[in-house]
N, C-alpha and C positions, 0 to 999 in steps of 0.2 A: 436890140437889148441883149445884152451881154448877163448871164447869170451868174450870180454869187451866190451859192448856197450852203447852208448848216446844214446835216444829215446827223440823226440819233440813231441806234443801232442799228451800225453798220456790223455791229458782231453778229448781229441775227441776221435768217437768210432774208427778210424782204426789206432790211437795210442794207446787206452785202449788194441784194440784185439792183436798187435803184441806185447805191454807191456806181456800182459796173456802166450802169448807162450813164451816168454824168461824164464822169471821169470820159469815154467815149464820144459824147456828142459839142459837136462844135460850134454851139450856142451858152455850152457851161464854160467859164472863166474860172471858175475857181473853187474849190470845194473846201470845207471846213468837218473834219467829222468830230464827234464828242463823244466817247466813250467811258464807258467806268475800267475797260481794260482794253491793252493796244488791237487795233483790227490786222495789223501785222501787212501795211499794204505800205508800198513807197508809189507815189507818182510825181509829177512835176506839178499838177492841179492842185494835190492832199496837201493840205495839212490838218496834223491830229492834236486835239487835247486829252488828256487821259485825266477823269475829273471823275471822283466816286460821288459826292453829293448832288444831286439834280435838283435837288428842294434850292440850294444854296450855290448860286454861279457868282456869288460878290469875287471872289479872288480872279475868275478869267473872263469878267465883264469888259474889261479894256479889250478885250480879243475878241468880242461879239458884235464889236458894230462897223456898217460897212457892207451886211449880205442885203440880198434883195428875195431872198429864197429860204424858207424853212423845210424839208422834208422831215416828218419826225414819225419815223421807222419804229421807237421802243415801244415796247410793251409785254404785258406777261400773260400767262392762262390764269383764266379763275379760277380752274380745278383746281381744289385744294382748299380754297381761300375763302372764308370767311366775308362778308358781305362791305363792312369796314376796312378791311387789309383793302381788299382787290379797291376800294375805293381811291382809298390813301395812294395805291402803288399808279393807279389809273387814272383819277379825277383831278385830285390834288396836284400831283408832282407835273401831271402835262400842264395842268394851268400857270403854275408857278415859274413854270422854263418859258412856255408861252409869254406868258405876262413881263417876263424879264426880257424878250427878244422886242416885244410890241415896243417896249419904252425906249431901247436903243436903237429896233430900225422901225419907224412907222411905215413906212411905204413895201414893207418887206410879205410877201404871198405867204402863206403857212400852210402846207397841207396835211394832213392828219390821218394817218391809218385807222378805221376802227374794226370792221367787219358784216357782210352779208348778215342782217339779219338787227342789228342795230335798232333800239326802240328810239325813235324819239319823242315820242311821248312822253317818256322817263316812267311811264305808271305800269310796266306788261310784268309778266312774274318773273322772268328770266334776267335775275340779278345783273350778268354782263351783259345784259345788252340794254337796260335802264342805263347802268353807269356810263356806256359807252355815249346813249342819246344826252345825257348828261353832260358829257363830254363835249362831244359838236356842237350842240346848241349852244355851250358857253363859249365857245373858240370863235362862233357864229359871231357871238356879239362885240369879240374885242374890235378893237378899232384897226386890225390890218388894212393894207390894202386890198388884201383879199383872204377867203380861208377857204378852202378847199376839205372837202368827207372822204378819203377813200373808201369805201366796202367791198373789197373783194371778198371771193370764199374759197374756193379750193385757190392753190397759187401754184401751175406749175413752173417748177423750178427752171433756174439757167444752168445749163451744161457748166462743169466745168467749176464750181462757184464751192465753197470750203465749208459752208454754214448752211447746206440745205439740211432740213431736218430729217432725222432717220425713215420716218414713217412715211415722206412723201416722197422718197425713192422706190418704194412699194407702188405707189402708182402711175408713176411717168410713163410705162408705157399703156396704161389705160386713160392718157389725155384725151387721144379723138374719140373715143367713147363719150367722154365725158363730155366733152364739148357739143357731140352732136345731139347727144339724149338732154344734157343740162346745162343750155348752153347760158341762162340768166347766171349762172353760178360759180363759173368757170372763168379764171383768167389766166396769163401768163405773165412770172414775172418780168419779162423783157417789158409785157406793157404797161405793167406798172409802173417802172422808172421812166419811159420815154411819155407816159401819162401826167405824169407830174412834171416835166419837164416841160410840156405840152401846154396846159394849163397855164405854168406859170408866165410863158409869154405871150400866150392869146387871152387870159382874165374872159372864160367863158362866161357865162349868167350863171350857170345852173353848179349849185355851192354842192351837192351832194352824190358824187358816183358811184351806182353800183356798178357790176361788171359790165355790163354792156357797153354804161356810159363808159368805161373805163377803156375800151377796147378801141371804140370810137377814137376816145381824145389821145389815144397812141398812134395814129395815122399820120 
């Protein structure tokens, strides 16, 4: 099996990082990224859409079908955000994009970032993480071929990469710390993307990865 995959922000750093692995591993055929601004990358694999509405892909639906692979990287912090917004910008818009991929590729993997700590209950007090269980449960039920949970929590960064964010430069060099005291909670991004690249050619059972699983299914 030869991968074809969509990738959502690849402007952010843990679409930059799982971008990096694909592009890299020689089981990805082909990469598609979607952005609302360019990622500023040339490869022979890439190609980009620069597309600001995600509610609405009707104009670049003729370019969506044909992946066998969803990685969807976007998303934003709830800080700030009012219970509604974070919903709209979180629940709504992933299902919408989702929903529009499911109809042109049915047999297409989808894996979905949400994070460590993720209700899916939907009923715990801590807003982002209701909407997030929100979130995978419904993504559970579309008819993919398969749908994959990321939940990482801390993410260390990959060398070298243009989008890692300010505040987790501050800790890269307390990684083996943190791995050895925390290690449920701890990933890297390298094994993120070779995690999801992972999954999508062996279709494991188990729909839902925290770090650990996560670290596992990058081997």
């Amino acid at each position: 099996m030869k991968i074809k995959t969509i990738i959502t922000g690849s402007t952010g750093m843990v679409g930059e990082g799982v971008l990096h692995e694909c592009l890299k591993h020689t089981d990805v055929e082909s990469v598609l990224v979607i952005n609302r601004n360019p990622c500023g990358l040339t490869h022979h694999k890439l190609k980009e859409i620069v597309h600001k509405n995600f509610f609405d892909l009707s104009q670049i639906e003729n370019q969506l079908s044909g992946y066998n692979a969803c990685y969807f990287c976007a998303g934003v912090t709830s800080v700030g955000k009012k219970e509604d917004e974070y919903r709209h910008i979180t629940f709504d818009l992933t299902m919408s994009f989702a929903k529009t991929l499911q109809r042109l590729n049915p047999e297409m993997i989808f894996t979905y970032v949400s994070g460590v700590g993720t209700d899916s209950t939907e009923k715990g007090k801590s807003m982002w993480a209701r909407i997030k269980g929100k979130t995978e449960n419904d993504l559970l039920k579309l008819p993919f071929k398969a749908a994959y949970m990321f939940r990482p929590g801390y993410i260390q960064p990959t060398k070298g990469l243009a989008n890692t964010y300010k505040i987790y430069k501050v800790f890269i060099p307390l990684y083996p710390i943190f791995k050895k005291l925390f290690p449920k909670y701890v990933v890297t991004l390298e094994e993120v993307g070779k995690a999801m690249i992972n999954v999508t050619l062996d279709c494991p059972e188990k729909k839902i990865l925290e770090c650990v699983d996560i670290r596992m299914a990058a081997l």
